[in-house]
OpenMM code with the backbone's topology and positions (N, CA, C; nanometers):
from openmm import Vec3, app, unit

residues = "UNK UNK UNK UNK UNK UNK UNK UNK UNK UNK UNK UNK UNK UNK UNK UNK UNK UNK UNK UNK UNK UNK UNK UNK UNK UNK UNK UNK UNK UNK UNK UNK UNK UNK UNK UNK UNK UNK UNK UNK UNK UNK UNK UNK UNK UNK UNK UNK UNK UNK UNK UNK UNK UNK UNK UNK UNK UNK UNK UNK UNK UNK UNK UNK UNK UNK UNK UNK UNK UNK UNK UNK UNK UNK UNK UNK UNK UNK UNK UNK UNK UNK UNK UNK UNK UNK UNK UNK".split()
positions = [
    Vec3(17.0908, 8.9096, 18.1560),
    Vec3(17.0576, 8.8339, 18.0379),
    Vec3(17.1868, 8.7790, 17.9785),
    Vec3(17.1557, 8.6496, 17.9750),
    Vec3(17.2921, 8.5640, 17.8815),
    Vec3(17.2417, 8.5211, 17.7607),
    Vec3(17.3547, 8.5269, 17.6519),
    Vec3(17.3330, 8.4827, 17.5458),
    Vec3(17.4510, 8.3622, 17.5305),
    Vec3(17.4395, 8.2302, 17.4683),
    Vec3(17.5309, 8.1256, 17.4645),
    Vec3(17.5156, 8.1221, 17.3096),
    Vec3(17.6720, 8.1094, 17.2744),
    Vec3(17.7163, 8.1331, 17.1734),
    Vec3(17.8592, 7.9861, 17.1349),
    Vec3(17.7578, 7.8972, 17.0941),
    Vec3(17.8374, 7.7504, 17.1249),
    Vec3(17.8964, 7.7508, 17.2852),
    Vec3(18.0371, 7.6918, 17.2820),
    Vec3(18.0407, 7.7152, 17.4540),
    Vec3(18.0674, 7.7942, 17.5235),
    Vec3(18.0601, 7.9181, 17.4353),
    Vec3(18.0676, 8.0487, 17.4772),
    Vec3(17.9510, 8.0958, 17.5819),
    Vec3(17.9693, 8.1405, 17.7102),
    Vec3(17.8460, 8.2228, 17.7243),
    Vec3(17.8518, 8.3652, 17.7148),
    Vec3(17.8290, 8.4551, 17.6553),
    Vec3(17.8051, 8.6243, 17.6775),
    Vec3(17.7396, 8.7101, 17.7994),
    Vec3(17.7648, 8.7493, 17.8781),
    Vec3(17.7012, 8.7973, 17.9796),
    Vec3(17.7325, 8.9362, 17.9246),
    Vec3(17.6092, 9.0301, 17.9776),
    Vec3(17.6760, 9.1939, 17.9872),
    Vec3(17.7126, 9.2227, 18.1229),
    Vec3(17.8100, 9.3517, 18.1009),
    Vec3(17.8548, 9.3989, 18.2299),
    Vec3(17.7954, 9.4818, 18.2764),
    Vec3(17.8243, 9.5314, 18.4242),
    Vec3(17.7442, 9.6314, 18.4596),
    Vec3(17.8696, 9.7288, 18.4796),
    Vec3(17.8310, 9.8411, 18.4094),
    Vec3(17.8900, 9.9889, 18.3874),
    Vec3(17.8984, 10.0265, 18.5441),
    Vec3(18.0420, 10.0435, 18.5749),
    Vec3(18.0480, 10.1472, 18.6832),
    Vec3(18.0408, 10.2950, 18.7232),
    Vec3(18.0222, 10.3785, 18.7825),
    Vec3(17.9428, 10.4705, 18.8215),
    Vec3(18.0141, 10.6180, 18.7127),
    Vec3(17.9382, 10.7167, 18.6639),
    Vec3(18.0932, 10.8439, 18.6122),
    Vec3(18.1895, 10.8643, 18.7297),
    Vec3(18.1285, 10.8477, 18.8880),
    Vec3(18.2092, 10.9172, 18.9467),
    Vec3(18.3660, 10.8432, 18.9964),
    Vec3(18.2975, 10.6957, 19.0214),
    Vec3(18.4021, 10.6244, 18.9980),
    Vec3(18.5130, 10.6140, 18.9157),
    Vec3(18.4836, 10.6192, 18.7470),
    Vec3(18.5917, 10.6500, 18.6645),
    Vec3(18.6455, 10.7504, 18.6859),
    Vec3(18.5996, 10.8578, 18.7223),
    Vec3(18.6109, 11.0209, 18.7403),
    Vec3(18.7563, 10.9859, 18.8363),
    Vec3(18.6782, 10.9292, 18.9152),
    Vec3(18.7884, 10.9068, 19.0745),
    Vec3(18.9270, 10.7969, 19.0110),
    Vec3(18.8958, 10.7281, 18.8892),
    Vec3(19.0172, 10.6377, 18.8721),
    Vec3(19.1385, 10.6974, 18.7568),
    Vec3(19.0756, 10.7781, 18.6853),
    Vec3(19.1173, 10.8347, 18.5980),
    Vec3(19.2188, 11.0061, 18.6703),
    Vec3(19.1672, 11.0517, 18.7487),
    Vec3(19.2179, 11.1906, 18.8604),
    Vec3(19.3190, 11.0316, 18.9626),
    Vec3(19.3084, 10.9742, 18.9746),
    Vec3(19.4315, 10.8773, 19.0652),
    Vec3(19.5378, 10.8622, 19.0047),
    Vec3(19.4963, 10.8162, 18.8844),
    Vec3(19.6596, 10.7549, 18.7406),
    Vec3(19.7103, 10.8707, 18.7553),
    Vec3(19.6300, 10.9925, 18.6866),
    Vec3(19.7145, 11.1227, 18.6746),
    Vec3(19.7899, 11.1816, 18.8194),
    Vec3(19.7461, 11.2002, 18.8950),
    Vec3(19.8122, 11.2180, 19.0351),
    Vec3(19.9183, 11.0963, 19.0659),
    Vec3(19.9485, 10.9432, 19.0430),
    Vec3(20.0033, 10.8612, 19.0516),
    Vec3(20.1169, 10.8889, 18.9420),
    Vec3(20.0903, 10.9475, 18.7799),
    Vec3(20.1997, 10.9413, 18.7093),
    Vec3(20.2494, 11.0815, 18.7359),
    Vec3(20.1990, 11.2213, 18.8175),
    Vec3(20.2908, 11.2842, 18.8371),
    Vec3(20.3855, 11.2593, 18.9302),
    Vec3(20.2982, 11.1556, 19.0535),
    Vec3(20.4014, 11.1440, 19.1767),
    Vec3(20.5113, 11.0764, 19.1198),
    Vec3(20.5029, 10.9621, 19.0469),
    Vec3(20.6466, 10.9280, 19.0357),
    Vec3(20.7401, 10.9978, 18.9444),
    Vec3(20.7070, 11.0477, 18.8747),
    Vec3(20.7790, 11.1175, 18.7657),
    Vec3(20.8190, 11.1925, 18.8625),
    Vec3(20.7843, 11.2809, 18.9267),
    Vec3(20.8271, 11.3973, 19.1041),
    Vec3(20.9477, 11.3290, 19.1431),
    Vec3(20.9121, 11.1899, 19.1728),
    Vec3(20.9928, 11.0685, 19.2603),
    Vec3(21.1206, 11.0443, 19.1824),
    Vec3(21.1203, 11.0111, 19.0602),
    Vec3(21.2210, 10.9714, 18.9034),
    Vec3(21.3413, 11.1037, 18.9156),
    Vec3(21.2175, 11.2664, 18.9132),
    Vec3(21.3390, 11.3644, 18.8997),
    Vec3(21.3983, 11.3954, 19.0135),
    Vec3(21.3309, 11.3577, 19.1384),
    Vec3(21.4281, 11.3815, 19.2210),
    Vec3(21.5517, 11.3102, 19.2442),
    Vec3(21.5145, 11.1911, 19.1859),
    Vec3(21.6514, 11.0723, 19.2088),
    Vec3(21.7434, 11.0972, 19.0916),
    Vec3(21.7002, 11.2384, 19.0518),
    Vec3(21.7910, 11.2761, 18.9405),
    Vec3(21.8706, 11.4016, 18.9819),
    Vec3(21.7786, 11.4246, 19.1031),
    Vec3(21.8388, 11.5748, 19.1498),
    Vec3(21.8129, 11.7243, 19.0077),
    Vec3(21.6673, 11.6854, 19.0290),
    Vec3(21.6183, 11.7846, 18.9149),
    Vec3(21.5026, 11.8382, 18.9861),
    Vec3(21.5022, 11.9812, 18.9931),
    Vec3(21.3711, 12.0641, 19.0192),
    Vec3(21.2587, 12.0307, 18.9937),
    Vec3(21.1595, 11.9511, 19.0955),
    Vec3(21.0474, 11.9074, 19.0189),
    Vec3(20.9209, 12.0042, 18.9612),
    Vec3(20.9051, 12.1038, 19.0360),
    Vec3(20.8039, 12.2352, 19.0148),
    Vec3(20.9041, 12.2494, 18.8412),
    Vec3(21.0205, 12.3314, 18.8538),
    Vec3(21.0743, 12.4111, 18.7288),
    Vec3(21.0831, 12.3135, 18.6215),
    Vec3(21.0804, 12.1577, 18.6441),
    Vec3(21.0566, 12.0555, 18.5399),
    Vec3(20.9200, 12.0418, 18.5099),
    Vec3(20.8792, 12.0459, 18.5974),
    Vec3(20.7025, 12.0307, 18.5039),
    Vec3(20.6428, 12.1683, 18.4330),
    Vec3(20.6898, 12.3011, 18.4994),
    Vec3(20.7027, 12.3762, 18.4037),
    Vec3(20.7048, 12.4080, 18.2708),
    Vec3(20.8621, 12.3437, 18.2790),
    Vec3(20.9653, 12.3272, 18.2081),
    Vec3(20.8775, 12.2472, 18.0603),
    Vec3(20.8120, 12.1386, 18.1131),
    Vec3(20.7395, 12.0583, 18.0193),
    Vec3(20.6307, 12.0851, 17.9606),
    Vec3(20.5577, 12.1665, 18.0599),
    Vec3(20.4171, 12.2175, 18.0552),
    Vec3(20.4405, 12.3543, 17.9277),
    Vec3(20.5370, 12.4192, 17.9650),
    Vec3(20.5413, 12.5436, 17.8430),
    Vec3(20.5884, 12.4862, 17.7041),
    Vec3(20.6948, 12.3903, 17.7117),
    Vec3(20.7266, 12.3447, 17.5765),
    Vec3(20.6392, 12.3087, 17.4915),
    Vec3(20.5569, 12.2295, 17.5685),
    Vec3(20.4105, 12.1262, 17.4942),
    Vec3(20.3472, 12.1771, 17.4792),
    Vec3(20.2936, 12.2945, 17.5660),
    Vec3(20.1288, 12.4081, 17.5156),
    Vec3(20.1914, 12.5795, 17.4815),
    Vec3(20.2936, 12.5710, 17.4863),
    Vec3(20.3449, 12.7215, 17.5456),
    Vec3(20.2797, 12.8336, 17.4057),
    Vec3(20.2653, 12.7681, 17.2642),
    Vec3(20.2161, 12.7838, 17.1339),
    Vec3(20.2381, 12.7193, 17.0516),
    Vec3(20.1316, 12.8054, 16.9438),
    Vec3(20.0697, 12.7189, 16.8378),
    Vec3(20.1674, 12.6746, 16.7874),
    Vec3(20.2587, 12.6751, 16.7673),
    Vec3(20.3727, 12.5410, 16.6619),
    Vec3(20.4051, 12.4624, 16.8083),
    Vec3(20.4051, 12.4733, 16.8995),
    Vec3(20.4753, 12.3815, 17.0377),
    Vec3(20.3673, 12.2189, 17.0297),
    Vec3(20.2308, 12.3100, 17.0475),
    Vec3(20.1221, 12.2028, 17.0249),
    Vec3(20.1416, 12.1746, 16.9723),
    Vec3(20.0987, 12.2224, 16.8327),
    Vec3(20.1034, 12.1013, 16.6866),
    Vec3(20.2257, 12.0231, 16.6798),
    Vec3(20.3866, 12.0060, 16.7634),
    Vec3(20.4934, 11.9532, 16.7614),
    Vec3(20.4457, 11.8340, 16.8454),
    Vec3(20.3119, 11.9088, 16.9852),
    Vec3(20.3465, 11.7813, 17.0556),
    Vec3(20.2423, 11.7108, 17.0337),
    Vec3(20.1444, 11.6950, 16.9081),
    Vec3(20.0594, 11.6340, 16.8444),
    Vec3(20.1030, 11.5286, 16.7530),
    Vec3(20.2025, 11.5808, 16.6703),
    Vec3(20.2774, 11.4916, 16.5709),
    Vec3(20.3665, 11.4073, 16.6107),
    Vec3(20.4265, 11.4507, 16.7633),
    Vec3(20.4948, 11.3592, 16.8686),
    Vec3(20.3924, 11.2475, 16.9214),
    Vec3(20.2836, 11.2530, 16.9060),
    Vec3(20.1949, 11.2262, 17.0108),
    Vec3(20.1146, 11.0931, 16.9364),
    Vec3(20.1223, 11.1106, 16.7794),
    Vec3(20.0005, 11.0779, 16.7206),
    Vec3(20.0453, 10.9000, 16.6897),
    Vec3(20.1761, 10.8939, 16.6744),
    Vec3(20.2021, 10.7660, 16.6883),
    Vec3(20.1662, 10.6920, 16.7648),
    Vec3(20.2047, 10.7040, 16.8908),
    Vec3(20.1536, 10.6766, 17.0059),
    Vec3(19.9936, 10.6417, 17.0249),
    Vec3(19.9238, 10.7492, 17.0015),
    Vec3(19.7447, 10.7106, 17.0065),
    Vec3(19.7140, 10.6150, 16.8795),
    Vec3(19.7751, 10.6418, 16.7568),
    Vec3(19.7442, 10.5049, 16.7087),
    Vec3(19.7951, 10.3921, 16.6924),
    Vec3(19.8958, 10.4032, 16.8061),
    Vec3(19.9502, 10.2320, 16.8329),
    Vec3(19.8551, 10.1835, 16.9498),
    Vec3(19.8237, 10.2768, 17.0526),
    Vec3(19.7615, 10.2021, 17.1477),
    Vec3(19.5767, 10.2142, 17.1071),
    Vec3(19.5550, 10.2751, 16.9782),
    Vec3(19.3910, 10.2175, 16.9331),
    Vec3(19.3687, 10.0930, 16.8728),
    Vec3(19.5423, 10.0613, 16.7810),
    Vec3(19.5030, 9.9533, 16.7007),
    Vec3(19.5365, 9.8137, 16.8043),
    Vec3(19.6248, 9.8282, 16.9269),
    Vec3(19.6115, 9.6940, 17.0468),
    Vec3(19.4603, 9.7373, 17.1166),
    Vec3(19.3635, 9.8433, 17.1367),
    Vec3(19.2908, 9.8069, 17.1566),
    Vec3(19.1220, 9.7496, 17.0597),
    Vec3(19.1711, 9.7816, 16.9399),
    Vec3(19.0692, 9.7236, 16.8493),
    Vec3(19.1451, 9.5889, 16.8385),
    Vec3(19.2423, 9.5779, 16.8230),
    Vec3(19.3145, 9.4019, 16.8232),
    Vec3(19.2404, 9.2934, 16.9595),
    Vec3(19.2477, 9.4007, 17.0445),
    Vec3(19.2108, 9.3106, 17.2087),
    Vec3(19.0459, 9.2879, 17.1876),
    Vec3(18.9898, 9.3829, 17.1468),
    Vec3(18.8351, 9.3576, 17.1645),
    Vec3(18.8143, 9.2301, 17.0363),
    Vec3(18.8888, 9.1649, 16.9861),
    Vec3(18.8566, 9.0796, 16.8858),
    Vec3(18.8796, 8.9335, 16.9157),
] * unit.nanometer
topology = app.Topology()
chain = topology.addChain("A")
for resn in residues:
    res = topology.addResidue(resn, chain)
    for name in ("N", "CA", "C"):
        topology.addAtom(name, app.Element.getBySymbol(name[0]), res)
């Protein structure tokens, strides 16, 4: 179903599958650890004891989280307000 909206036309999309996103969303994450893997090695840095390393700082406890929330929160609302900007 189309709707024309002056010379606009509107079409809807068709939603792709959960498992598909499932599958695109588990790729990025496996893709941004590989290179970051790739980054520290060309740094000559332990990649296991660096992700560690990262993994305990950020969750290791309750003040670590809430540090990497308040680190974090800028970030999620810079990239909500380019995507409420884009849908307009």
């Amino acid at each position: 179903m189309s709707t024309r909206v002056g010379p606009l036309v509107l079409e809807r999309r068709a939603l792709p599958s959960s498992r598909a996103m499932g599958a695109v969303r588990g790729g990025a994450v496996f893709l941004g650890l590989l290179v970051g893997a790739v980054v520290l090695l060309a740094g000559s840095y332990p990649v296991v004891g660096s992700y560690k390393t990262m993994v305990s700082n950020a969750f290791g406890s309750g003040d670590a989280f809430a540090e990497t929330l308040v680190s974090a929160a800028p970030l999620m609302l810079t990239g909500l307000a380019v995507a409420v900007a884009a849908r307009m």
